[in-house]
SETIFI-909237 format. One record per residue (C-alpha): x, y, z. Coordinates in steps of 0.1 Angstrom, whole numbers, padded with zeros to 4 digits, always signed. Example, Ala and Ser with C-alpha at 12.3 -4.5 7.8 and 13.67 -1.06 7.14 Angstrom:
<nodes>
+0123-0045+0078/+0137-0011+0071/
</nodes>
This chain:
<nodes>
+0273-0346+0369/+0254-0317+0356/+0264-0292+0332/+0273-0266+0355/+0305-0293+0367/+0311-0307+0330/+0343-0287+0326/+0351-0275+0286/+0375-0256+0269/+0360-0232+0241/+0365-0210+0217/+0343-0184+0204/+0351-0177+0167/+0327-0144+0158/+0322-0147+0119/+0304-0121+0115/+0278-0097+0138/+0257-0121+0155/+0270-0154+0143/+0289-0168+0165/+0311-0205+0159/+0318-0220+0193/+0349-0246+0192/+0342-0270+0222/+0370-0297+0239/+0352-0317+0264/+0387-0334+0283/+0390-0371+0278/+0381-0379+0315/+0348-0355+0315/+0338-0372+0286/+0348-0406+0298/+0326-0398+0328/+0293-0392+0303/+0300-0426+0286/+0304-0447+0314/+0272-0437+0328/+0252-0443+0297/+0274-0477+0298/+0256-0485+0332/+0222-0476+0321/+0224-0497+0292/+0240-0524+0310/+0214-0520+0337/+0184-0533+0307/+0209-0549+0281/+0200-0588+0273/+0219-0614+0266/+0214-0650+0257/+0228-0666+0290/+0231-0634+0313/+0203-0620+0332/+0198-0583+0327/+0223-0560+0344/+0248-0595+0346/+0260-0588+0312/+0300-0586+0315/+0318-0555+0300/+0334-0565+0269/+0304-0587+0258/+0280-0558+0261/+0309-0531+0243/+0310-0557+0216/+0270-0559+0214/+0257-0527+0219/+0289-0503+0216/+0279-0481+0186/+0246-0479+0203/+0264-0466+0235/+0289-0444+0222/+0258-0431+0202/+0243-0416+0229/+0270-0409+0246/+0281-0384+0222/+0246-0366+0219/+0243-0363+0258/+0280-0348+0260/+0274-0325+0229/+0243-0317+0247/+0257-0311+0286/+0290-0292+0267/+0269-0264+0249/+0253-0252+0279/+0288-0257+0300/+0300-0239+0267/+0276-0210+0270/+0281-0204+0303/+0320-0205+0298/+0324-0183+0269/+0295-0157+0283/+0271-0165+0257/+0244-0178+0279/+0216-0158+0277/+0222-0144+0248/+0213-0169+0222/+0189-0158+0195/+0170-0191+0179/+0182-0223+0177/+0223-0240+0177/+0233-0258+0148/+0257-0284+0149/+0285-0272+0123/+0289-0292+0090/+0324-0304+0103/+0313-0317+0135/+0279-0335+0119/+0294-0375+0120/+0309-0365+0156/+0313-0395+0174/+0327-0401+0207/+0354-0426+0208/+0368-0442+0246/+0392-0426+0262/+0398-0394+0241/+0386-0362+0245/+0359-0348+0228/+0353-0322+0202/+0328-0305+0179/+0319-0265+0170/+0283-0257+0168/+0272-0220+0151/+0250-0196+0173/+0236-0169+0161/+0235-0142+0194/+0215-0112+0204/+0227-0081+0188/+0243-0056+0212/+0240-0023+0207/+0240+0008+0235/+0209+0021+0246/+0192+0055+0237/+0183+0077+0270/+0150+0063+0272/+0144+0083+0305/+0128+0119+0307/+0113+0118+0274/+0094+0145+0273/+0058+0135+0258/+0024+0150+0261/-0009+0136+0280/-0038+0146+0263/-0067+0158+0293/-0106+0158+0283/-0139+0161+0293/-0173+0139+0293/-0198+0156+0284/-0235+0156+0287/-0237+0160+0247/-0211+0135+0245/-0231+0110+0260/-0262+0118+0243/-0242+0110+0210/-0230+0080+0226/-0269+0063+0238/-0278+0073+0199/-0249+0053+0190/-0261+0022+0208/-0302+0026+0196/-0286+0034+0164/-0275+0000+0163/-0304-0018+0176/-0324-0001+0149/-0350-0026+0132/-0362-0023+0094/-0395-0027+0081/-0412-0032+0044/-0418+0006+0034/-0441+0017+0004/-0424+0056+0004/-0395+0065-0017/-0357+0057-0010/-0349+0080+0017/-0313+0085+0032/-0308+0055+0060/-0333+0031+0043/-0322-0004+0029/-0331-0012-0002/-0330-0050-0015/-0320-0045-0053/-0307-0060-0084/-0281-0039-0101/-0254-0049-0132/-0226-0027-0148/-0213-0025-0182/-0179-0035-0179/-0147-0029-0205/-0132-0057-0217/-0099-0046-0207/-0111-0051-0166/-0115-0084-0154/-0123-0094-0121/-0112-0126-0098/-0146-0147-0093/-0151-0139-0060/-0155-0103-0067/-0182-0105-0096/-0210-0094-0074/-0196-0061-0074/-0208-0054-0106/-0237-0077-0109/-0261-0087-0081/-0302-0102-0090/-0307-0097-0049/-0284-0073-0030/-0291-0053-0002/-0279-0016-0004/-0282+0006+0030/-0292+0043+0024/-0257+0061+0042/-0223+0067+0037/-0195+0057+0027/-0215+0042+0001/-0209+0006-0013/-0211+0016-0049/-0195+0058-0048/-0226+0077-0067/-0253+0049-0064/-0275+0063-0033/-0280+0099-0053/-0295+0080-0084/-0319+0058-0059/-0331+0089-0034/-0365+0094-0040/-0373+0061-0063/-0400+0037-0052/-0401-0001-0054/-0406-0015-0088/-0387+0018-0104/-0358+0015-0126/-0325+0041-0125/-0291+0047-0142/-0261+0059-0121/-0222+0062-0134/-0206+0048-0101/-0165+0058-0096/-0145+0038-0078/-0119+0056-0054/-0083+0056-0062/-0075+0035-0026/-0105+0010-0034/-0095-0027-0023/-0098-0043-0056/-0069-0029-0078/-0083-0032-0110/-0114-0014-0103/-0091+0016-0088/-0103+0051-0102/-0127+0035-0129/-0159+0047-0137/-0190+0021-0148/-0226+0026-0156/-0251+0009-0137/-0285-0001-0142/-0303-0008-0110/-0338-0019-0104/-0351-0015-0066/-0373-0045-0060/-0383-0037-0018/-0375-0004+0006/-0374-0007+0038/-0370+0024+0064/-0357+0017+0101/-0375+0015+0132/-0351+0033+0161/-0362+0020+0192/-0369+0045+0223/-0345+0050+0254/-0362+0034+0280/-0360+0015+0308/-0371-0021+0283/-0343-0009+0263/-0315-0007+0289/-0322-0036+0303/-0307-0054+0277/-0275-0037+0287/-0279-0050+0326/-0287-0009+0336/-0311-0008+0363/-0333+0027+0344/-0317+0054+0320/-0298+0071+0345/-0279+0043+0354/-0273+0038+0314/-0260+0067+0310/-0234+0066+0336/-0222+0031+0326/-0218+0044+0288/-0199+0075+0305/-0178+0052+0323/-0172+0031+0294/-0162+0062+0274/-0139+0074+0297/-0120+0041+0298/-0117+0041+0261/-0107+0077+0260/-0083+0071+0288/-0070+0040+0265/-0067+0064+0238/-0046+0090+0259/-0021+0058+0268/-0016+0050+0232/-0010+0088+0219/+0020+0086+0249/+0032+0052+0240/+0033+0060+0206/+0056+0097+0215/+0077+0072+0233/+0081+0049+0203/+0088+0077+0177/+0114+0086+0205/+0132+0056+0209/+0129+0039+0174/+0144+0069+0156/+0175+0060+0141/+0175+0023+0148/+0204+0003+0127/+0220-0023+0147/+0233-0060+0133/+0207-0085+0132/+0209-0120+0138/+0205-0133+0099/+0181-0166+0102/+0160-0148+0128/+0164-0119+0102/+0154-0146+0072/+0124-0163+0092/+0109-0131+0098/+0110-0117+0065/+0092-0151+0049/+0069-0145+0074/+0061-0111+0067/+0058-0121+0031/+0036-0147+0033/+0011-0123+0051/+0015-0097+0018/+0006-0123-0006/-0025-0130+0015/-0033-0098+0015/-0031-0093-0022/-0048-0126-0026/-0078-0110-0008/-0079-0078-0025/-0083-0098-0055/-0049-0098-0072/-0040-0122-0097/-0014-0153-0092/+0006-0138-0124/+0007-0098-0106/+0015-0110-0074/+0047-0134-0096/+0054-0098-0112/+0061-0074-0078/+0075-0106-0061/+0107-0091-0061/+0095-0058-0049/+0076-0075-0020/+0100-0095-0008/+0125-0062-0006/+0091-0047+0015/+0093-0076+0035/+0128-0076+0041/+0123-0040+0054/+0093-0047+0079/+0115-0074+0094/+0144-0055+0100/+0126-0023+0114/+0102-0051+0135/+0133-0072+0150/+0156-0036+0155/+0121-0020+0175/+0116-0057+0200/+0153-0060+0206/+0155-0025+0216/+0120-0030+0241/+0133-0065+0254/+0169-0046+0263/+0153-0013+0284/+0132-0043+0299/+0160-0059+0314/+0179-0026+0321/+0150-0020+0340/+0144-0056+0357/+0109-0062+0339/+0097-0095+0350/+0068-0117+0340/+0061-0126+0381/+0040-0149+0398/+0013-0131+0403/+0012-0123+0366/+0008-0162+0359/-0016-0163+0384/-0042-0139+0366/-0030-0155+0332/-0044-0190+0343/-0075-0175+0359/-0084-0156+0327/-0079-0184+0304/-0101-0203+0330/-0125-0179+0327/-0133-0181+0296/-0129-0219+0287/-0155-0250+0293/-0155-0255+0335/-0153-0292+0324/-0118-0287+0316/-0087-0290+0340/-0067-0262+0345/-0035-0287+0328/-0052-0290+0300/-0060-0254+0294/-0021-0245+0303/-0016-0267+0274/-0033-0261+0249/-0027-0223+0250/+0010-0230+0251/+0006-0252+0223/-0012-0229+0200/+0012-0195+0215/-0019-0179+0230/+0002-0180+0265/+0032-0163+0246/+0012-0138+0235/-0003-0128+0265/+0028-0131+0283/+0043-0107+0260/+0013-0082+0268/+0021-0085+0297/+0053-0072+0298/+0052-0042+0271/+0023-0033+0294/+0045-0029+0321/+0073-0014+0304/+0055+0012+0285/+0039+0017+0324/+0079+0019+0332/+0085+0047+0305/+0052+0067+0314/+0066+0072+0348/+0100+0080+0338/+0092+0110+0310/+0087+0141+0313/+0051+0147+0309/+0027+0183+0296/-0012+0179+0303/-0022+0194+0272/-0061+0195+0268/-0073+0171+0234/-0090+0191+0206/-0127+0182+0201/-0121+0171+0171/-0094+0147+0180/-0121+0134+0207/-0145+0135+0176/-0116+0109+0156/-0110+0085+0186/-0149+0080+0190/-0152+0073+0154/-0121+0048+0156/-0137+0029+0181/-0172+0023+0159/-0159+0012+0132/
</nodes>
């Protein structure tokens, strides 16, 4: 018997949007069918003083081991009934988390020769119809490479292969300076004790450029030699990461105790080596090509995100309310991290508790609404995670693991830490939004130069 042929008679009680009761009869001879099959396998290994295994006679082995048998008899029926159950009452597929066995049907235990029954609480999918998500009409942003485009580019990369050397000149802008620095600070400030070196520091190193670590510091320390002595009043922006040093303004004393000025190395053929180029030219065509991949990447995401602003407008469907309640303790155990690093005290974070747990609350309900809505046009639109798709998954996770290791154990251990989850669900938005390019309406609209100027930034920082 398998639960496609366990017959059942349910009833699906809705309680409220998503929460579903189901009310399951399994008929006394289905369920007499489950029992006396467990009754055989445990007859099959039951011993006896007297009997050899498998000899034992029926009433000796009820009277013996028949709490233990009706036992799991009743959790196999329960379990071959739900998914009988599902499939009956058209639920099946649409289950959101995990079943719960109903307070009323906790003790459920199968007695022989009567039917069976027990309710068990789902919470389901919401339903909701779909928003035209075909012919949106978005924009795809064109561009141009060019030659002084990839002259900024090779300066980025000797930028960052600059060296620094000990320098007896004065400060000058895009030197680092090794310094020891301390600020008067009120007594009305006080700063958690991984933050103190933010306003005193016997050995810091301070680079010459913006945005500067300390706002005002590197306009005091221009033009000062090592050994010298300055005063600055530094102001701390209004957005700074630590709140309590938000729009404050402290005097510093700062004493410069070594310079030293970079070294850019030259663009040469030593130099691109290091990048696997065979001379400049060849450089200079792989950083084009890697530009244009970025910028392309770039053009993708200003589409998707048209499509998103699209679809997600409006949103305000039921939401299944555990799933709805895990996600929001999630979300709020990432904000209290968060505040923990920029510094905030246990008794601040206690005070807006409330407030961020109403923030997280929010964020869960707009996140859930938003993947719901994705995972529904998917199926509408017969999005699959296919063969070929595990295929590649495998062979990158083999890629970049120890060769020592089997293929099993890879599989397992990135399904046991949800790294195969994840990249499965790549996967699929990546072949949705691919979906919902080709279905809008799309205007080739040339990028701004400074737009181009904003999405090279993003990508160094």
């Amino acid at each position: 018997m398998d639960n496609a042929t366990l017959k059942v008679n349910v009833n699906a009680l809705v309680k409220e949007p998503c929460t579903v009761t189901l009310q399951i009869e399994v008929p006394a001879e289905e369920a007499l069918t489950v029992y006396n099959k467990v009754e055989k396998q445990m007859a099959a290994r039951a011993t006896h003083p007297g009997f050899r295994p498998g000899k034992l006679p029926t009433e000796i082995l009820r009277r013996q081991f028949g709490k233990r048998i009706a036992a799991q008899a009743s959790e196999e029926i329960i379990s071959m009934a739900y998914e009988a159950a599902l499939e009956k009452s058209g639920y099946k597929g649409k289950v959101a988390g995990s079943p719960k066995i109903a307070e009323d049907s906790q003790d459920a235990l199968y007695q022989y020769g009567k039917p069976f029954s027990y309710n068990v609480n789902i919470e389901t999918v919401p339903e909701f119809p779909l928003p035209e998500y075909k012919g949106l009409k978005i924009k795809r942003f064109t561009y141009e490479i060019k030659d002084e485009d990839i002259d900024k580019q090779v300066d980025y990369y000797l930028q960052m292969s600059v060296k620094y050397e000990k320098s007896e000149d004065p400060a000058k802008e895009d030197d680092v300076l090794t310094l020891s620095y301390e600020a008067k600070v009120p007594e009305d400030i006080t700063l958690p004790d991984n933050y103190t070196s933010i306003v005193k520091n016997e050995q810091g190193w301070y680079p010459m450029r913006a945005p500067e670590n300390l706002p005002g510091a590197m306009a005091a320390l221009l033009g000062k030699k090592a050994d010298e002595e300055c005063d600055a009043d530094v102001t701390f922006p209004e957005d700074y990461h630590l709140e309590a040093l938000r729009g404050k303004t402290l005097p510093y004393h700062f004493k410069i105790k070594e310079i030293r000025k970079q070294i850019k190395p030259e663009l040469n053929e030593e130099f691109v080596k290091r990048f696997g180029a065979k001379d400049v030219a060849n450089f200079r065509e792989m950083v084009k090509m890697q530009m244009d991949s970025e910028m392309a990447s770039h053009v993708r995401s200003a589409m998707i995100g048209e499509i998103t602003d699209q679809l997600f407008k409006d949103l305000n469907f039921a939401l299944p309310p555990k799933i709805l309640e895990q996600a929001s303790v999630e979300y709020l155990g990432e904000m209290i991290e968060e505040e923990k690093r920029k510094g905030t005290s246990r008794e601040d974070i206690t005070a807006k508790k409330d407030e961020m747990q109403a923030e997280a609350t929010k964020k869960a309900e707009t996140g859930l609404r938003q993947q719901y809505l994705l995972n529904a046009i998917m199926k509408a639109e017969n999005i699959e995670f296919t063969g070929d798709d595990y295929k590649m998954m495998l062979n990158q996770f083999a890629r970049y693991e120890n060769n020592s290791k089997k293929i099993q154990q890879i599989f397992r251990e990135k399904q046991e830490n949800g790294e195969m989850s994840r990249f499965m669900n790549n996967v699929l938005m990546n072949k949705l939004f691919s979906r919902l390019i080709e279905l809008a309406e799309v205007e080739d609209t040339p990028m701004k130069e400074e737009k181009a100027e904003d999405n090279k930034a993003e990508d160094k920082q």
